[in-house]
mmCIF file of the N, C-alpha and C atoms, coordinates in Angstrom:
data_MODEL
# 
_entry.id   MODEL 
# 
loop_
_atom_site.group_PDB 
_atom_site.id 
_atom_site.type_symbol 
_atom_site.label_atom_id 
_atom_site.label_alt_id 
_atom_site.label_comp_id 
_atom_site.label_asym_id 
_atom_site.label_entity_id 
_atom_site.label_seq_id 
_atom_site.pdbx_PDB_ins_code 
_atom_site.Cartn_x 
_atom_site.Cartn_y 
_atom_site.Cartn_z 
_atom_site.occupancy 
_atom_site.B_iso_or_equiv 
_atom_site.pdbx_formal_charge 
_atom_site.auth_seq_id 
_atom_site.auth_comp_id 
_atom_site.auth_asym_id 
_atom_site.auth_atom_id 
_atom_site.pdbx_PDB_model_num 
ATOM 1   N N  . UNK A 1 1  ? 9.749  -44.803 -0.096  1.00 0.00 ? 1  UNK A N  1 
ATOM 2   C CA . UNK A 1 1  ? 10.748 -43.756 -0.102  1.00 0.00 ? 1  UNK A CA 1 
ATOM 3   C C  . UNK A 1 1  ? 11.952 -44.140 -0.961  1.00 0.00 ? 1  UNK A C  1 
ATOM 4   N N  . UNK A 1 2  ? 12.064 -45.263 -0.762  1.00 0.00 ? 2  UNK A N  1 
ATOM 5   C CA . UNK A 1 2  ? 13.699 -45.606 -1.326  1.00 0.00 ? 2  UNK A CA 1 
ATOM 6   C C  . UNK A 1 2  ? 13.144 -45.805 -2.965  1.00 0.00 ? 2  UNK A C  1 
ATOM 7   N N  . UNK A 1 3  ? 12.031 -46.569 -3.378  1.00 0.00 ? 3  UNK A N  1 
ATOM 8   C CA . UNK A 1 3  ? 11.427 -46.620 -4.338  1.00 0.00 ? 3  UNK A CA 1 
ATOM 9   C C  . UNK A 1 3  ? 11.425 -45.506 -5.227  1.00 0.00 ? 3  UNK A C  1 
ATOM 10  N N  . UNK A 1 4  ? 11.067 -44.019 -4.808  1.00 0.00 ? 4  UNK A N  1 
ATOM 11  C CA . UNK A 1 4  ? 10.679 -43.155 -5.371  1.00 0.00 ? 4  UNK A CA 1 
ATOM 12  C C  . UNK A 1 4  ? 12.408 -42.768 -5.469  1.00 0.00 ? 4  UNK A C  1 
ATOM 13  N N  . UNK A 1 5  ? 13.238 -42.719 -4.583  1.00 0.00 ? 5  UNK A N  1 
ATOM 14  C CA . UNK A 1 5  ? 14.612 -42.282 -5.316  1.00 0.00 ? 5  UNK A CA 1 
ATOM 15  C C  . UNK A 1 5  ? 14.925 -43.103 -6.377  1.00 0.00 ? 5  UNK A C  1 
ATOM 16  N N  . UNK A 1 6  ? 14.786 -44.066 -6.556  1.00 0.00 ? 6  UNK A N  1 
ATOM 17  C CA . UNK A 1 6  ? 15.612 -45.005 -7.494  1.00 0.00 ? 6  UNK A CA 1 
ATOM 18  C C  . UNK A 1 6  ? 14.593 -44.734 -9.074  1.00 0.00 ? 6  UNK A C  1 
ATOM 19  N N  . UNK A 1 7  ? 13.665 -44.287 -9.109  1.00 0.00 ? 7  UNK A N  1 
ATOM 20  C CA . UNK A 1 7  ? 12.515 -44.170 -10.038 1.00 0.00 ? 7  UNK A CA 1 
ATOM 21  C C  . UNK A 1 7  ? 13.155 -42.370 -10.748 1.00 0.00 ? 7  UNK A C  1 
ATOM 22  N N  . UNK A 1 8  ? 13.891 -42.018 -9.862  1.00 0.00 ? 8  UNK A N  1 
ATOM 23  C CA . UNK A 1 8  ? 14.513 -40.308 -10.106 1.00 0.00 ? 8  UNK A CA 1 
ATOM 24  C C  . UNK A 1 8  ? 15.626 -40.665 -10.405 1.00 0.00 ? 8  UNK A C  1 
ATOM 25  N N  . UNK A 1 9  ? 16.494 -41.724 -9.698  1.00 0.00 ? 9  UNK A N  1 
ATOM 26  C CA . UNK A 1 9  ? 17.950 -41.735 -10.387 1.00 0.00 ? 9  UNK A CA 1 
ATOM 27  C C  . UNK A 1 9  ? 18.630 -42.672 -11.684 1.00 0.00 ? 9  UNK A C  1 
ATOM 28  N N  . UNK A 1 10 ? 18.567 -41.305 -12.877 1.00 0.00 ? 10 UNK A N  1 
ATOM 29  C CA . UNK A 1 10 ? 18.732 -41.654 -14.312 1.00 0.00 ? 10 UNK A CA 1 
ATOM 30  C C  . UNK A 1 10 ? 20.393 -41.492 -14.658 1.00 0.00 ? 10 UNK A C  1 
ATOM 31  N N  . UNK A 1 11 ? 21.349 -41.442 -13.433 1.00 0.00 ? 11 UNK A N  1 
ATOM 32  C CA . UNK A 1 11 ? 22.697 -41.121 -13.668 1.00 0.00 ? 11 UNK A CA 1 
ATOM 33  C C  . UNK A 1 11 ? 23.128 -42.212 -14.753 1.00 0.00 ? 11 UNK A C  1 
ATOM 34  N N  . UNK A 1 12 ? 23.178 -43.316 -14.974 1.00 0.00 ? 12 UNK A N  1 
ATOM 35  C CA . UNK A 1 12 ? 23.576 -44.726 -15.173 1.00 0.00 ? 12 UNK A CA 1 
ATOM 36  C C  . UNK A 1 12 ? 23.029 -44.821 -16.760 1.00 0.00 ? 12 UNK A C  1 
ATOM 37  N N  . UNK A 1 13 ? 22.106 -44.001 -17.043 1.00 0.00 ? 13 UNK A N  1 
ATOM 38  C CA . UNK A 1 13 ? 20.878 -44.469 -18.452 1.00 0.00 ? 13 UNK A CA 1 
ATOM 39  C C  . UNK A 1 13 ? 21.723 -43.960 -19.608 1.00 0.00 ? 13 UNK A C  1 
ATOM 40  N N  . UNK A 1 14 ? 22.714 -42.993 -19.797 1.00 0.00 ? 14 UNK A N  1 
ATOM 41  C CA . UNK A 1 14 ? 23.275 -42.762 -20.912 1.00 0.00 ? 14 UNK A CA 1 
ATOM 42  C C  . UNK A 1 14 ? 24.277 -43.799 -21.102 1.00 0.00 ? 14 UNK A C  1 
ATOM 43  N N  . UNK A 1 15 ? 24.695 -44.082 -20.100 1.00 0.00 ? 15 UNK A N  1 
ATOM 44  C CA . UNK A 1 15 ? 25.961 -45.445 -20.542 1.00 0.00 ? 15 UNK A CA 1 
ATOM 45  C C  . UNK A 1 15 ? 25.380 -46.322 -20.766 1.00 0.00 ? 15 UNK A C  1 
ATOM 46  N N  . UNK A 1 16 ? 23.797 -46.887 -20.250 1.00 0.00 ? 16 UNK A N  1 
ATOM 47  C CA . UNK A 1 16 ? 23.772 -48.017 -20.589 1.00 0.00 ? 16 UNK A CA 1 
ATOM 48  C C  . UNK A 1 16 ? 23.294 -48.166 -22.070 1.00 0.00 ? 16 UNK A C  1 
ATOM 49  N N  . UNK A 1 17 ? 22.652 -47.103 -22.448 1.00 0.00 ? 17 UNK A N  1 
ATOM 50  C CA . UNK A 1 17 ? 22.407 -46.763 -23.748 1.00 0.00 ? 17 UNK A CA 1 
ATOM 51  C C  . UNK A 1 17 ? 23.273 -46.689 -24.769 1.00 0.00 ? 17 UNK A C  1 
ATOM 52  N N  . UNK A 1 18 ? 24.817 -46.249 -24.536 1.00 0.00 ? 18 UNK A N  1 
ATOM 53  C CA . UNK A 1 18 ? 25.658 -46.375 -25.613 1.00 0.00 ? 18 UNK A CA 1 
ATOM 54  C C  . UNK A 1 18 ? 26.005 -47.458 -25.339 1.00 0.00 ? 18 UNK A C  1 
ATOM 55  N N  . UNK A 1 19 ? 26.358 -48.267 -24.404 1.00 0.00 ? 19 UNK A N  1 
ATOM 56  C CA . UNK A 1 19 ? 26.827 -49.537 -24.543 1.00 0.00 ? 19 UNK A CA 1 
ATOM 57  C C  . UNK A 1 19 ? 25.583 -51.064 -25.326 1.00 0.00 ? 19 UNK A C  1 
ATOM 58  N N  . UNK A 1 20 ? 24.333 -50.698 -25.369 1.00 0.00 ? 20 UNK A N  1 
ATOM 59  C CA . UNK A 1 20 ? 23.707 -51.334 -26.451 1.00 0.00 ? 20 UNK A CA 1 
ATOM 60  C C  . UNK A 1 20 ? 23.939 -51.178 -27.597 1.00 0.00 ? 20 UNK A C  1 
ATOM 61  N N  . UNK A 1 21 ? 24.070 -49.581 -27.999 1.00 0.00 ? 21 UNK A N  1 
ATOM 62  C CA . UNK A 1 21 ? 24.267 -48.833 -29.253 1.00 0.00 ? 21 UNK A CA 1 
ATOM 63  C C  . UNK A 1 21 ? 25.913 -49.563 -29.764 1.00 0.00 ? 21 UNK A C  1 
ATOM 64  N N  . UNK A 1 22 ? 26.547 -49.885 -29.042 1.00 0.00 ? 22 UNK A N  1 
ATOM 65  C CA . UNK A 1 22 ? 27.996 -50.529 -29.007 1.00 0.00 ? 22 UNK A CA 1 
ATOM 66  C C  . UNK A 1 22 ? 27.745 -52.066 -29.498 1.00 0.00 ? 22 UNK A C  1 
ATOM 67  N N  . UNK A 1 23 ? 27.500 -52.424 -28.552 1.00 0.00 ? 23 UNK A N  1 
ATOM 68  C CA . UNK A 1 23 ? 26.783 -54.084 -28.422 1.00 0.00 ? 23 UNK A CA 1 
ATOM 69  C C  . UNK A 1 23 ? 25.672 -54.210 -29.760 1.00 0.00 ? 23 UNK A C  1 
ATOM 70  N N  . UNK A 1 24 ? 24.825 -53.283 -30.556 1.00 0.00 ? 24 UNK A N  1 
ATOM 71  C CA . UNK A 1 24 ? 24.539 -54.006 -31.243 1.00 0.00 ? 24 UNK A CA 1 
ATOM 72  C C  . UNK A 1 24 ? 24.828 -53.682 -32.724 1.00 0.00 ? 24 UNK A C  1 
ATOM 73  N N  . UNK A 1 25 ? 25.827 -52.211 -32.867 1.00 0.00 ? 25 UNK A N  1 
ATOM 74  C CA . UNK A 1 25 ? 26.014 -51.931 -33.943 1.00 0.00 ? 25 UNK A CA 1 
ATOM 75  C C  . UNK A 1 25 ? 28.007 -52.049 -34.165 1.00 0.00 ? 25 UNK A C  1 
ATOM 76  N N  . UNK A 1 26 ? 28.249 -52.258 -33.017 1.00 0.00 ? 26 UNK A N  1 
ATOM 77  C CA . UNK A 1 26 ? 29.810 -52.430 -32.845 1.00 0.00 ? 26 UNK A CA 1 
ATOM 78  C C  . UNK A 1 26 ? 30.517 -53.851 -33.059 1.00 0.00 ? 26 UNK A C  1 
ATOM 79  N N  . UNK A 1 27 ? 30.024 -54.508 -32.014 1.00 0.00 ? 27 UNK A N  1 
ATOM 80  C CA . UNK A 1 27 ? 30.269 -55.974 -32.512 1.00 0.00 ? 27 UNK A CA 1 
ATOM 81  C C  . UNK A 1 27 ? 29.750 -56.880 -33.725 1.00 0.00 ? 27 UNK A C  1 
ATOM 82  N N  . UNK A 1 28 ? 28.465 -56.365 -33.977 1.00 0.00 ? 28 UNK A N  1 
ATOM 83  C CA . UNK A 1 28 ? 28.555 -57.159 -35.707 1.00 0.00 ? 28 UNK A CA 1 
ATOM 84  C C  . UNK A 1 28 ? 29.704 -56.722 -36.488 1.00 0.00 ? 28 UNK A C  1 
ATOM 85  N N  . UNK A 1 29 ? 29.853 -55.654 -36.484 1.00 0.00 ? 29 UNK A N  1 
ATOM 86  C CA . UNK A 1 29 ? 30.803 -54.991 -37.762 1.00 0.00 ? 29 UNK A CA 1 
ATOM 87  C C  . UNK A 1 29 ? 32.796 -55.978 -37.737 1.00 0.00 ? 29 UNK A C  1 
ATOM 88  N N  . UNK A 1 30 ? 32.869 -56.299 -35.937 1.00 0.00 ? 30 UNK A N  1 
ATOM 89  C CA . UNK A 1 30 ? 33.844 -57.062 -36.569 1.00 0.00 ? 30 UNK A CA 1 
ATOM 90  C C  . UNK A 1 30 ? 33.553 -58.194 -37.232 1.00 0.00 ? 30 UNK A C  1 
ATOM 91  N N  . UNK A 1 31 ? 32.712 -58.905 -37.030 1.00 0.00 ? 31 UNK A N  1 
ATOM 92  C CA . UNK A 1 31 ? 32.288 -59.886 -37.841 1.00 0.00 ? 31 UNK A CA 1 
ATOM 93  C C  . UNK A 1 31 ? 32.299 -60.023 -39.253 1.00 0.00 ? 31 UNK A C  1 
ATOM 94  N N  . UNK A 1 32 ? 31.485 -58.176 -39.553 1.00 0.00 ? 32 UNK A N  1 
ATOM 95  C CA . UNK A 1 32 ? 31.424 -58.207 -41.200 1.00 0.00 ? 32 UNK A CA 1 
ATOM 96  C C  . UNK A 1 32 ? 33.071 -58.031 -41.811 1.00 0.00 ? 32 UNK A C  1 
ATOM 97  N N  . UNK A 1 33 ? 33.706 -57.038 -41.166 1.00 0.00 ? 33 UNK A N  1 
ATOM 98  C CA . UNK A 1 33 ? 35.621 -56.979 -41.284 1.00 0.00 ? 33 UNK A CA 1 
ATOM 99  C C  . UNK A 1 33 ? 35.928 -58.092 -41.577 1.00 0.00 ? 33 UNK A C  1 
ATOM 100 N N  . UNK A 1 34 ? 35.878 -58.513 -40.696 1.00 0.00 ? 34 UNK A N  1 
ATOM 101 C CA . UNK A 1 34 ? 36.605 -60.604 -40.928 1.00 0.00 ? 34 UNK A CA 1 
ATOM 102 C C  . UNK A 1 34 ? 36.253 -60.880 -41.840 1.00 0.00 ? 34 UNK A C  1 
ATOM 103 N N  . UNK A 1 35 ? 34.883 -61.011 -42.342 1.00 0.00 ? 35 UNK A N  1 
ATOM 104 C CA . UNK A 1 35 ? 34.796 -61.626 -43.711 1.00 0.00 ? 35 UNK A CA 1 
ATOM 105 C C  . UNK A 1 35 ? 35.040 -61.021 -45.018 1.00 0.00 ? 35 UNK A C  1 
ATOM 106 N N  . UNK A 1 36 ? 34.813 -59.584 -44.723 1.00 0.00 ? 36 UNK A N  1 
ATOM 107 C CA . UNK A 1 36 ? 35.584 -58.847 -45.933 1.00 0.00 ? 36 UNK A CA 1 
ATOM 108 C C  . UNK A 1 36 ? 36.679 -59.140 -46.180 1.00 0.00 ? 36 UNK A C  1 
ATOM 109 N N  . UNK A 1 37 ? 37.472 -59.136 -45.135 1.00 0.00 ? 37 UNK A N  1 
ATOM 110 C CA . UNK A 1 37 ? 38.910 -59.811 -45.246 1.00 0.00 ? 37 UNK A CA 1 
ATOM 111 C C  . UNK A 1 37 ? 39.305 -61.003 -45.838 1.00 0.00 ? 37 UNK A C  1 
ATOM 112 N N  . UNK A 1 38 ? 38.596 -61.682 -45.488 1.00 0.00 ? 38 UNK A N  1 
ATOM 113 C CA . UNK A 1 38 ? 38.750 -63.197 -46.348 1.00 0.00 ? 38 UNK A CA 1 
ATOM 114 C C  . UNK A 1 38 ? 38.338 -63.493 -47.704 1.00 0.00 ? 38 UNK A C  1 
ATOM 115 N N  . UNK A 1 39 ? 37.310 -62.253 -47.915 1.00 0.00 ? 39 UNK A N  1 
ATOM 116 C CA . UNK A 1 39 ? 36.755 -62.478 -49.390 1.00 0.00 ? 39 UNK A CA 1 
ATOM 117 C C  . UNK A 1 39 ? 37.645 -61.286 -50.048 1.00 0.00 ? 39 UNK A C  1 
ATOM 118 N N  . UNK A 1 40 ? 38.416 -60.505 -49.430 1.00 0.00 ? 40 UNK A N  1 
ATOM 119 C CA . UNK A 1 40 ? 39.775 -60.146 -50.282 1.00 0.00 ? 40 UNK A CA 1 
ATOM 120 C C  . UNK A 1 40 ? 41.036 -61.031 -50.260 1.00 0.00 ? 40 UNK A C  1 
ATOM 121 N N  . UNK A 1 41 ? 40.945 -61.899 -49.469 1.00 0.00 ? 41 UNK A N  1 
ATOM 122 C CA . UNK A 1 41 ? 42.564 -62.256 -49.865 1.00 0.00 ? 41 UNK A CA 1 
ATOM 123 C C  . UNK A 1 41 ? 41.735 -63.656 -50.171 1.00 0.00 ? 41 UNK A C  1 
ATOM 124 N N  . UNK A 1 42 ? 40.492 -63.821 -50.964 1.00 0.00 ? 42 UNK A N  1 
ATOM 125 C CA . UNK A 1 42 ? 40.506 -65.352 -51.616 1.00 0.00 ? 42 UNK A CA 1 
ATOM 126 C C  . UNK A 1 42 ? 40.539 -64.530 -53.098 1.00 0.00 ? 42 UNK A C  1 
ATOM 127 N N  . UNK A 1 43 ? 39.936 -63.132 -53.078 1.00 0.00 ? 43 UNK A N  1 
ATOM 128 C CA . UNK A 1 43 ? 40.199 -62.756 -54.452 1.00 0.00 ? 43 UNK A CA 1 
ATOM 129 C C  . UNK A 1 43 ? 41.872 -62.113 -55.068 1.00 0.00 ? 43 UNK A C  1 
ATOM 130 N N  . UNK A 1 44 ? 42.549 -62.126 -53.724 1.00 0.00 ? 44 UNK A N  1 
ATOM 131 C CA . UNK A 1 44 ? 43.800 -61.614 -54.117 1.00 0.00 ? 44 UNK A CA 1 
ATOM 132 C C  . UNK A 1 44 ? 44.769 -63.172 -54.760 1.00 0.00 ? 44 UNK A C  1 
ATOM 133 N N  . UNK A 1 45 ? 44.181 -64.075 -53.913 1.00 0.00 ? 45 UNK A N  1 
ATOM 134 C CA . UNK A 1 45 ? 44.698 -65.545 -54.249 1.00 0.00 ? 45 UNK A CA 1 
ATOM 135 C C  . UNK A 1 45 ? 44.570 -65.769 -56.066 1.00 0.00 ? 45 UNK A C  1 
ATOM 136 N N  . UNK A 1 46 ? 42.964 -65.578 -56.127 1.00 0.00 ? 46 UNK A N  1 
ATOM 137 C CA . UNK A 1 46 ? 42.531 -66.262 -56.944 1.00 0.00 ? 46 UNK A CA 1 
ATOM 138 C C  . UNK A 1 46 ? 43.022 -65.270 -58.536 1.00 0.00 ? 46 UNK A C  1 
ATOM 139 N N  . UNK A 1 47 ? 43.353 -63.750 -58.336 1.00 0.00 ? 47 UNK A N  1 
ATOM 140 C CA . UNK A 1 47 ? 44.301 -62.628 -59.159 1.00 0.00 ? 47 UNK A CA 1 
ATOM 141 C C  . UNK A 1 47 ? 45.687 -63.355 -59.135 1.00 0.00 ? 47 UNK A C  1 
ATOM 142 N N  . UNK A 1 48 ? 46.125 -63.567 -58.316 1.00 0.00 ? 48 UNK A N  1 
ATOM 143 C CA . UNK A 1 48 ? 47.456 -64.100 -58.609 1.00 0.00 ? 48 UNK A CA 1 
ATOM 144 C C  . UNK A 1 48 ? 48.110 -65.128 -59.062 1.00 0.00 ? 48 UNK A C  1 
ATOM 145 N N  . UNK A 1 49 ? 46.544 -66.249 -59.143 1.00 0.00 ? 49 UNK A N  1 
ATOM 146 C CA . UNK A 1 49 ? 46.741 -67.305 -59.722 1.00 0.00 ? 49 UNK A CA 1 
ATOM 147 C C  . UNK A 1 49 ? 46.930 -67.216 -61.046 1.00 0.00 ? 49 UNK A C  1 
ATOM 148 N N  . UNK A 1 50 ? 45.750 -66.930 -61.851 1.00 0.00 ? 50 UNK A N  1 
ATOM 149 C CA . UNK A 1 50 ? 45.247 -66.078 -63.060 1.00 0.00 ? 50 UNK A CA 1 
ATOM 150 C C  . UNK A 1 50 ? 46.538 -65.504 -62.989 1.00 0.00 ? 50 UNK A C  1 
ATOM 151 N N  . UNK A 1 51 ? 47.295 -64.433 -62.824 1.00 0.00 ? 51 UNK A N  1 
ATOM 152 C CA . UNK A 1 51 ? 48.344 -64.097 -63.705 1.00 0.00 ? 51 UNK A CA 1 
ATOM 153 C C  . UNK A 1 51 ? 49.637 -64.392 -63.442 1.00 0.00 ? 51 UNK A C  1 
ATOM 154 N N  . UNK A 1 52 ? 49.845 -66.163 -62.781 1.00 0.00 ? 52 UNK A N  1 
ATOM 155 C CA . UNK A 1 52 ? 50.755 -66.760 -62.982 1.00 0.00 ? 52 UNK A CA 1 
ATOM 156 C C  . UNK A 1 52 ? 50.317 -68.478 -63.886 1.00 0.00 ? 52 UNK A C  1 
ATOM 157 N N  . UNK A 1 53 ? 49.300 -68.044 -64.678 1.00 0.00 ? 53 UNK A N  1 
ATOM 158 C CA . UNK A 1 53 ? 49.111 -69.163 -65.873 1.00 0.00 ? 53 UNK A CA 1 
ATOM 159 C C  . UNK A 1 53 ? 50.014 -68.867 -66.743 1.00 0.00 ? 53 UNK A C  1 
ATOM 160 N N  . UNK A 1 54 ? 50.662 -70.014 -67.386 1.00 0.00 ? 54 UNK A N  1 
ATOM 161 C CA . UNK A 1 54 ? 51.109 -70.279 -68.219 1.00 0.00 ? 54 UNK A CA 1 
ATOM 162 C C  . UNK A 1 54 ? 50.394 -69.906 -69.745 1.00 0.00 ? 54 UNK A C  1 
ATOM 163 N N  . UNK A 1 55 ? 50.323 -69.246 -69.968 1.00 0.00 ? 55 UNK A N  1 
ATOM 164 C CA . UNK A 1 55 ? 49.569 -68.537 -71.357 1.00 0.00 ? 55 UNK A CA 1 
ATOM 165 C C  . UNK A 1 55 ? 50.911 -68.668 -72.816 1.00 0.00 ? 55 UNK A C  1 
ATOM 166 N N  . UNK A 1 56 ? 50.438 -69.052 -73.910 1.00 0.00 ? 56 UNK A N  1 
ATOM 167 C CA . UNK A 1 56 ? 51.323 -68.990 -74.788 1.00 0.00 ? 56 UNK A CA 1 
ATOM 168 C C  . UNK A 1 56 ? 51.270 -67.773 -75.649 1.00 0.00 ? 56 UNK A C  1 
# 
């Protein structure tokens, strides 16, 4: 009896579903941010170096 309710109750299945959909497409992306980030400000470094050479 108790079996067959719990086999009917799907209240819970949409959250747990966006929270994978979260978990596996949400949290990489800060990961990829962070490193975008760093591979702009090594290229903002590496622009500002370059046009503070000494050029004659």
């Amino acid at each position: 009896m108790i079996s067959v309710r719990l086999q009917r109750d799907e209240q819970g299945a949409a959250t747990v579903e966006w929270t994978l959909l979260v978990g596996a497409f949400g949290l990489p992306m800060f990961w990829v941010f962070g490193r975008l980030l760093d591979l702009l400000q090594a290229h903002y470094g590496l622009a500002t170096f370059i046009e503070t050479l000494p050029f004659p």
